[in-house]
N, C-alpha and C positions, 0 to 999 in steps of 0.2 A: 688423200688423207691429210691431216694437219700436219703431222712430221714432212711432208714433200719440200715442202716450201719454206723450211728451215735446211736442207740437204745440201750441201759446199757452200751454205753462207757464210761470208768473210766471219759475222759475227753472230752468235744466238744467245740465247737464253739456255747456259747450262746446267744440265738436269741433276748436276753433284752439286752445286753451289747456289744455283738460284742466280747468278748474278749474268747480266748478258756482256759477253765477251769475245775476243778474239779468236777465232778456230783454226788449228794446224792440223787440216785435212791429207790422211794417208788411201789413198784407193789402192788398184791397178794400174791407173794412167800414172797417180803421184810416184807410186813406191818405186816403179821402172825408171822414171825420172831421177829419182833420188839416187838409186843405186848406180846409174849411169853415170851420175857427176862426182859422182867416190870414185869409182872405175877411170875416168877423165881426172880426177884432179892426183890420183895416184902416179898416171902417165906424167901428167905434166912434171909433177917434182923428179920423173926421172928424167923426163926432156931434159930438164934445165943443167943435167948432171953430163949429157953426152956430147960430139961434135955438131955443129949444124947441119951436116952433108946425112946426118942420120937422121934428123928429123922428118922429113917428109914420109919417109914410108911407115912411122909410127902413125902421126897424122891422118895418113891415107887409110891404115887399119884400125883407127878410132872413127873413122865417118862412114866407114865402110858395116863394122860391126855393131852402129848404134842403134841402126833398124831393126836389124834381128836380135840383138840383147833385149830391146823393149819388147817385140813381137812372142818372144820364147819367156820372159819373165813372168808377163802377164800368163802367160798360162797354170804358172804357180799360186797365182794370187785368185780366187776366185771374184769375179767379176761385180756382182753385185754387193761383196760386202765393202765396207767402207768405216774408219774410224777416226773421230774427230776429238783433239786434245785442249783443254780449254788452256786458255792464257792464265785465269787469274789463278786457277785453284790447281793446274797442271792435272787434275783426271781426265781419261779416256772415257770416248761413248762409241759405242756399238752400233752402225748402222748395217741396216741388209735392206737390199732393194730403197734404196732412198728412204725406211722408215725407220725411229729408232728404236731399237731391240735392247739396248742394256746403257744405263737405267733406264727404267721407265717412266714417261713423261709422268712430272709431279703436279697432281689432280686437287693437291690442298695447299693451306698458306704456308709460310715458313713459319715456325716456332717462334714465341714470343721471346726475343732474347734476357726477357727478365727471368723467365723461367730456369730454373736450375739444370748443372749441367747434363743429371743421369732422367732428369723428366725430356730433354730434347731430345735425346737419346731415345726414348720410349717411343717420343712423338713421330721422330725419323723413319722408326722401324715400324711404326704402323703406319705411315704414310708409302712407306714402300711396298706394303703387303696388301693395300685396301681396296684394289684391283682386283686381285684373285683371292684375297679371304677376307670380306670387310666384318665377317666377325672377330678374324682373329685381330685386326686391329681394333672394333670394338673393345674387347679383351687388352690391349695396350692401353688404350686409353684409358681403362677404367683403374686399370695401376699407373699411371701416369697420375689420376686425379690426386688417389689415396696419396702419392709422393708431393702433388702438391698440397696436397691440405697437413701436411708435415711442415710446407716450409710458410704454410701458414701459421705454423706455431701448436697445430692441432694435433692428437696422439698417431692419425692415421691407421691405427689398429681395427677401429672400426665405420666408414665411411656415414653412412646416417646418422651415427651418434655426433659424430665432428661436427657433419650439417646441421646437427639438433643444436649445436652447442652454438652456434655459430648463428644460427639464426634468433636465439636467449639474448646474442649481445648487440643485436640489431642489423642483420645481413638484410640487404637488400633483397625484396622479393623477389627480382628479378634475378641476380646471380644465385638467389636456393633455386628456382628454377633451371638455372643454367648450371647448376651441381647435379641436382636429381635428375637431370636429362642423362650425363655420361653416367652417374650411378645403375641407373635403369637400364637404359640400353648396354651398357658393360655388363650391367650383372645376366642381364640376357642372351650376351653371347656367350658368357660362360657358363650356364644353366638352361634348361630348356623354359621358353618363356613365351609369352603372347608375340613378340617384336620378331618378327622375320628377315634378318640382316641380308640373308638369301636373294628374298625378291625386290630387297631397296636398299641399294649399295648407295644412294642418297642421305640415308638416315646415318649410317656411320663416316661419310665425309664431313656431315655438319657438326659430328662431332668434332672434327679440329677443328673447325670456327668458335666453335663453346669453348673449347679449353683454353682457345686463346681471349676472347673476349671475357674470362676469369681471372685470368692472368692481366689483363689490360685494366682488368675494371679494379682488383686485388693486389696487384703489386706495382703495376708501372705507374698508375697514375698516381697515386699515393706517394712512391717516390718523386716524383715528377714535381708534386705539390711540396712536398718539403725540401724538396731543393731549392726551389723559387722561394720560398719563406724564408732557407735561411740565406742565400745570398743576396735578399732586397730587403728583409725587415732586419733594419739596424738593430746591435747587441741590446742598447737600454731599453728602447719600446719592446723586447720580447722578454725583459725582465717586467716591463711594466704590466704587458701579458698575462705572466707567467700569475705575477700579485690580484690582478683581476680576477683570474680561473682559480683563486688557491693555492697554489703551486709555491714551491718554498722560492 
């Protein structure tokens, strides 16, 4: 399976963060190891406190008991599961049998960071459910959208009419198309509808790619573009501009 081959690597791609990084893997073999050098490093600061004539039969009973500390530990620990910590973002992941079990491997893109904070949030949690219910994230997404056609300036009360509005003051065919896609299939997963999320868990994964090519096409690049205008077109020529267009 695809998880195998990420299983005790130094580094992956963690499934809380998105970002591939460091991993601080705890098993059976790890934990016994860990515990033993707490156990040993405890001894030692008392070694250091006693005579030297006392040492050795301490020693002798740290080498003696580290086989069967490990051998008996591990029994506690169940053997196949396994949990690995990331470095950058410091969450846990769940492994059992070498595959991972919690979180589950993320199957769409990360959120557009232009997007606002409580629409990522939406997009998060149907990205984590669209596995096992990709209507219900259908269902996210389609108040995701309504949240961003709010911070498009739109009343978001009503989703079609915002699109109606929006396409009045010259919306590109292609993103009303890329609206009415999550409109529809949202509105389908929360009402009974032609679109069967059921038998095509495809259909509502593309819908994060829509939301975010909305977003890419609606907010980032727009910012993108006035930022470059105003850090390269000096103050007078965008007065001169300004007298061109009308503009006071």
């Amino acid at each position: 399976m695809a998880d195998s081959k990420n299983f005790k690597a130094k580094s992956l791609k963690c499934p809380y963060c998105g970002v591939t990084a460091q991993q601080d893997w705890f098993d059976d073999d790890g934990g016994a190891s860990i515990a033993l050098g707490i156990i040993n490093h405890f001894y030692m600061d008392y070694r250091s406190s006693i005579a030297d004539y006392e040492q050795r039969p301490i020693h002798d009973f740290l080498e003696s008991v580290g086989t069967q500390f490990i051998s008996t530990f591990q029994g506690y620990i169940p053997q196949k599961i396994a949990v690995s910590t990331c470095f950058h973002c410091g969450e846990p992941s769940l492994w059992f049998d070498k595959q991972l079990v919690f979180p589950k491997s993320r199957l769409t893109q990360t959120p557009n960071p232009d997007l606002s904070v409580d629409i990522i949030t939406l997009y998060n949690e149907a990205s984590s459910i669209v596995t096992d219910s990709p209507k219900g994230a259908a269902a996210l997404l389609r108040l995701a959208l309504q949240k961003l056609l709010i911070q498009l300036g739109k009343c978001g009360k009503n989703i079609n009419q915002d699109i109606k509005e929006l396409v009045s003051e010259g919306l590109s065919p292609k993103i009303q198309q890329a609206l009415d896609l999550v409109r529809v299939v949202g509105n389908n997963a929360v009402h009974p509808g032609e679109i069967n999320l059921d038998d095509n868990k495809e259909i509502a994964l593309k819908l994060f790619q829509i939301l975010n090519f909305i977003a890419e096409e609606m907010i980032t690049k727009p910012r993108e573009l006035e930022e470059l205008f105003n850090s390269t077109i000096p103050e007078v020529t965008k007065e001169h501009i300004r007298k061109r267009d009308g503009g006071v």
